[in-house]
N, C-alpha and C positions, 0 to 999 in steps of 0.2 A: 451425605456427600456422595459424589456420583464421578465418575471417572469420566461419565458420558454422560452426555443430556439431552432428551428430545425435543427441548427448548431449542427454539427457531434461529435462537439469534445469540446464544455460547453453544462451547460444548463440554462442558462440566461445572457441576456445581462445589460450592464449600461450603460447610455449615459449622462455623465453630461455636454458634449458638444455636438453639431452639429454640420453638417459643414464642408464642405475641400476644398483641391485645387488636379488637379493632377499632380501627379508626374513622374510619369514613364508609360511604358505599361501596366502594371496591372492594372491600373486607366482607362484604355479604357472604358470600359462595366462595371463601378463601381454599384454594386447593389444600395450601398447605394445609389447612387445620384440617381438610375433610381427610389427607392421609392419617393427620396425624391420632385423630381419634379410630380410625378407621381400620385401614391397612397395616401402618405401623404403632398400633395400641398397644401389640405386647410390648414391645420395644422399649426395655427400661429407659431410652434416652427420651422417651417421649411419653414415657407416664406421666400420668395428674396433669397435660400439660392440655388438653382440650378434651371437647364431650359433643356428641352429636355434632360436629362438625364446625364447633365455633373455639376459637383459642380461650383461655379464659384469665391472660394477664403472665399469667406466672413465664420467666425464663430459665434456660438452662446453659451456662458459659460451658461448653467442652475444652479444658486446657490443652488437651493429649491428641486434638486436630489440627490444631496450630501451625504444624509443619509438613499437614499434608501438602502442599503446594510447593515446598519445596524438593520431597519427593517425587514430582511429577516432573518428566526429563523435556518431554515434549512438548513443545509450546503452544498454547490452547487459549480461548477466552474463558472465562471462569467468572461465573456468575456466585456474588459472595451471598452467603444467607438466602437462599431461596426456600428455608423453614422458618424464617424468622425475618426481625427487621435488626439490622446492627445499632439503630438507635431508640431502640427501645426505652423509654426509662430506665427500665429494671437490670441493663446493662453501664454497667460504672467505666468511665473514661480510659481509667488505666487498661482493661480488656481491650477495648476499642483499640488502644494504642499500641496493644501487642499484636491486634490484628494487621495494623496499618503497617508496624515494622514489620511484618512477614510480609505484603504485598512489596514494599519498598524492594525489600531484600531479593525478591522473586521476579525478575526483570525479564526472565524469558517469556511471562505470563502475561497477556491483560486482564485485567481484573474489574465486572462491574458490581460497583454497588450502588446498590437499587433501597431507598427508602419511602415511605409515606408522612416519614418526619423532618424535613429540610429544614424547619426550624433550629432542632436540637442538632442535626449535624453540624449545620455553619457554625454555634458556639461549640462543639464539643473535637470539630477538625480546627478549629483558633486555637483551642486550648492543646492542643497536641504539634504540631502545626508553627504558630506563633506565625511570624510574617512569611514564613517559606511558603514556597508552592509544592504541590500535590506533586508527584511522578506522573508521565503523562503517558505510564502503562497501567493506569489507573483511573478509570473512568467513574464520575459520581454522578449520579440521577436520582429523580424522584418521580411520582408515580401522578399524572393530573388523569383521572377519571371524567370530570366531568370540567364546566366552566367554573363552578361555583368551588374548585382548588386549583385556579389559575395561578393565585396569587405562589405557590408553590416554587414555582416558577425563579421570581422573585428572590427569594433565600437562595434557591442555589445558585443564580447570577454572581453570588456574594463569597463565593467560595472558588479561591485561586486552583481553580482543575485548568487542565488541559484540554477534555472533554466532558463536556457537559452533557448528559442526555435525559429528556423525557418519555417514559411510558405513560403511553394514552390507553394500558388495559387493565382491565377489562374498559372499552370507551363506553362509559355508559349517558353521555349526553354531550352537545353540543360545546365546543371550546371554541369560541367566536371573539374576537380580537386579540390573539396568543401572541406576546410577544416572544420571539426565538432570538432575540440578540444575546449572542451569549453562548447559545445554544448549538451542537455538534450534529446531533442527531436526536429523531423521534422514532418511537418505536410504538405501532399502532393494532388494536387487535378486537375484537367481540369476544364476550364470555364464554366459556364452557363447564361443563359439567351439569349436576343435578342444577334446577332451578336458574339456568342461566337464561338471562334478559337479552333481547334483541337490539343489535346494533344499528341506527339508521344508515343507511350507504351514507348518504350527505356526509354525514360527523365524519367519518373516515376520508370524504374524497375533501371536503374541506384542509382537512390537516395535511394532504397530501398535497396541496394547490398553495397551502401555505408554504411550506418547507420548499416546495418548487421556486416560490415567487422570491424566498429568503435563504435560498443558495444552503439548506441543511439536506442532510443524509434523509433519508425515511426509509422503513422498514413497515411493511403488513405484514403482520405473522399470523391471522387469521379471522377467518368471519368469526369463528366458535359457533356455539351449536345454530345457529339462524343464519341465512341468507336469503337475500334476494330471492322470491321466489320464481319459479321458470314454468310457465303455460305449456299444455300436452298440444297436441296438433287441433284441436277445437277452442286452443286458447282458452283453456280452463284452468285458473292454477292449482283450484280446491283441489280436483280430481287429479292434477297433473303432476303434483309431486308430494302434497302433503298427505300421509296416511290415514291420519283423522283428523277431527274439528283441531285436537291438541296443538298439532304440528302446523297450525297455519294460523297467523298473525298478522295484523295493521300496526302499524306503528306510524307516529308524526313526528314534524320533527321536534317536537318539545319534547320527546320520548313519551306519551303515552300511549298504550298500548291495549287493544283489544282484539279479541277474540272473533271468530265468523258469527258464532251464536248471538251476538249481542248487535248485528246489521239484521234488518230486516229485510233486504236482497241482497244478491249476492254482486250489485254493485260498487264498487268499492269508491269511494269517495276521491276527487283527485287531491286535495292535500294528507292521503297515506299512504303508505307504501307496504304492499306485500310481504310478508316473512317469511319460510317454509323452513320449520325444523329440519336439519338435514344430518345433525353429527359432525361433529368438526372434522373428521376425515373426509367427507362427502362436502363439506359445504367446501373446504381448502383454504389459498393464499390468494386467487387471483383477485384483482381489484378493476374491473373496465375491461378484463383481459390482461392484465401484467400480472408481473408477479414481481413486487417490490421487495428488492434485496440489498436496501444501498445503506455502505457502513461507513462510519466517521472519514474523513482522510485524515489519516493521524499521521503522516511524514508532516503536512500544512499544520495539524494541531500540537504536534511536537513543538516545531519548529517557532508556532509564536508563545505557545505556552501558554496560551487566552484563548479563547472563543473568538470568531471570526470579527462579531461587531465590535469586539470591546478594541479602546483607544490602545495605539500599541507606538514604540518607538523602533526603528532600528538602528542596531549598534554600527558604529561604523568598524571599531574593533575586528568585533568577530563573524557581523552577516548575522545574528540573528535577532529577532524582534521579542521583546520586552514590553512588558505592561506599561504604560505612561508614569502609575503609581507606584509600581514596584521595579523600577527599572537601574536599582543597584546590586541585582542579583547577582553579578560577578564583578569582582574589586575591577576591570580592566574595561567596564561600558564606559562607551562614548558615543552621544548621541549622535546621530546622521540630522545637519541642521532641517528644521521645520517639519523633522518625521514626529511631532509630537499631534500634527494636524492630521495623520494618516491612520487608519483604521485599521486590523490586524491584517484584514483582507488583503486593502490596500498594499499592503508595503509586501504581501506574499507573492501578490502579482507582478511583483518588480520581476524582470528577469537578473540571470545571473551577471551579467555585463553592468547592468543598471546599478546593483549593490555594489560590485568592484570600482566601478565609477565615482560614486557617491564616498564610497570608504576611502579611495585613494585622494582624491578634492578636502573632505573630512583629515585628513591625516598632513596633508600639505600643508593647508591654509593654519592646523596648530602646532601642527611639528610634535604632534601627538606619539607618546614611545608605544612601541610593539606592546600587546599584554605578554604576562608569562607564561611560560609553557605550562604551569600549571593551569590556569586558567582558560588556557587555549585546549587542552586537555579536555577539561568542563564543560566546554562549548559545544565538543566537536562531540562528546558522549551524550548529549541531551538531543542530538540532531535523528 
């Protein structure tokens, strides 16, 4: 765990586990294992627990970290298990749920957790959970690499958060029809370290043009070690930036990938695109020239406690917006008529006149009693 993180998008990590297995392609060049066998091998909390830089299953539950977060005075994002996945098989529900009552309890914190198993979270946050919804200083994501774990996606739809978000890193292929209803923010990036694979621009400006067109956050936090390669003043890019054959790649956009050696001029074919090993401090964040830094609106994602697309109701009661299905979360809702046809979005765009309107008309027409001040209480701390 780390007080501070040079991760782009928290600033400190928690690890009240260690430990993973992999799972898919993103788990190739997993940093975590390359510390873990690596860097921090002596480190009894990370013995036996990987070898030449691959995890190799086993977990390790730290009970005695549990309360670091509560320890922390000043409020920060806090990325959960960045050595590990919190739904790992090999971690048992009750764990999970002493971790989730420590986020609950830690209100000055947001907290993300980040898995590659949205499967077993959606049963194992039910089982903990039951019909309540998440805190929505608690953001839950999962990890789509490529198109072929879209379906990803999906499973975490299904889990009553606040904020929803996808990482698209390491993006190691094309995510083409992505549905983001549902969805807060995307967080997008190319590989780094030993062995890491080249990111096509497209896949990234794709996702970017999506999330534009579907009204979510996005975040590049970087090329990693390949970028766009950049021509010397004779418009050469061999000689212009890449040091050796090594450092200079074609890539398409199916993601395959070759090397200069294997062209028999040094014409490059128009459906590939240049790479040049650069180092991921060298190659950076910009994307076209920007430099995308855009983070959930979580006063909007508070406030309906759903994702933007998902069906939402507003209370006339108290002014805030409620799930269509789950919209008895405080004993004192009362729906605002036909807000059942409005979308989270929708009813967020209301102005403040518009809600006072709607709730006073709502209140008239049933002679509906005040809620209580307890309840009113409730309302007013989840805003």
């Amino acid at each position: 765990m780390a007080d501070k993180s040079g991760i782009e998008w928290t600033d400190a990590t928690w690890n009240p586990v260690v430990g993973c297995k992999p799972v898919s392609e993103g788990c190739d060049h997993c940093y975590a294992a390359r510390e873990a066998s690596g860097r921090l091998s002596s480190h009894p909390v990370y013995h036996g627990l990987a070898a030449n830089g691959v995890f190799n299953g086993l977990v390790r539950v730290l009970p005695d970290r549990l309360d670091q977060p509560l320890r922390w005075k000043r409020p920060r994002r806090i990325f959960v298990n960045s050595m590990s996945d919190l739904f790992h098989r090999g971690i048992d529900v009750d764990f999970q749920s002493r971790v989730f009552e420590v986020m609950e309890r830690a209100t000055n914190h947001t907290f993300q957790v980040l898995t590659k198993r949205p499967e077993i979270m959606k049963r194992r946050l039910r089982t903990i959970y039951g019909a309540s919804r998440i805190a929505p200083h608690i953001w839950i994501g999962t990890t789509i690499e490529s198109g072929k774990y879209r379906n990803r996606a999906d499973h975490l739809r299904e889990i009553p958060a606040s904020v929803r978000f996808i990482s698209a890193e390491p993006l190691l292929g094309p995510i083409d029809a992505l549905n983001l209803d549902g969805i807060s923010w995307v967080v997008a990036g190319g590989e780094s370290g030993p062995g890491a694979r080249p990111m096509h621009p497209d896949w990234v400006r794709d996702l970017r043009d999506a999330c534009r067109s579907q009204e979510v956050a996005f975040l590049f936090k970087q090329w990693g070690e390949w970028a766009p390669g950049k021509p010397d003043r004779e418009g050469s890019y061999l000689m212009g930036t890449a040091r050796t054959l090594q450092d200079y790649a074609l890539i398409d956009f199916e993601g395959n990938v070759r090397d200069r050696n294997e062209l028999s001029t040094f014409n490059v074919p128009g459906d590939w695109t240049e790479m040049t090993r650069y180092g991921r401090r060298q190659a950076g964040r910009e994307l076209d020239g920007v430099v995308w830094d855009e983070y959930p609106n979580t006063s909007r994602s508070a406030r309906a406690g759903v994702g933007e697309g998902d069906m939402a109701r507003l209370c006339a009661a108290c002014g805030l917006v409620h799930h269509a299905l789950e919209n008895t979360c405080c004993p004192g809702f009362a729906p605002v008529p036909d807000g059942s046809s409005m979308t989270a979005k929708d009813v967020l765009d209301l102005s403040q006149a518009e809600i006072h309107r709607l709730r006073r008309d709502y209140l008239a027409a049933t002679a509906a009693p005040l809620v209580a001040s307890e309840v009113r209480w409730r309302a007013e701390a989840s805003l």
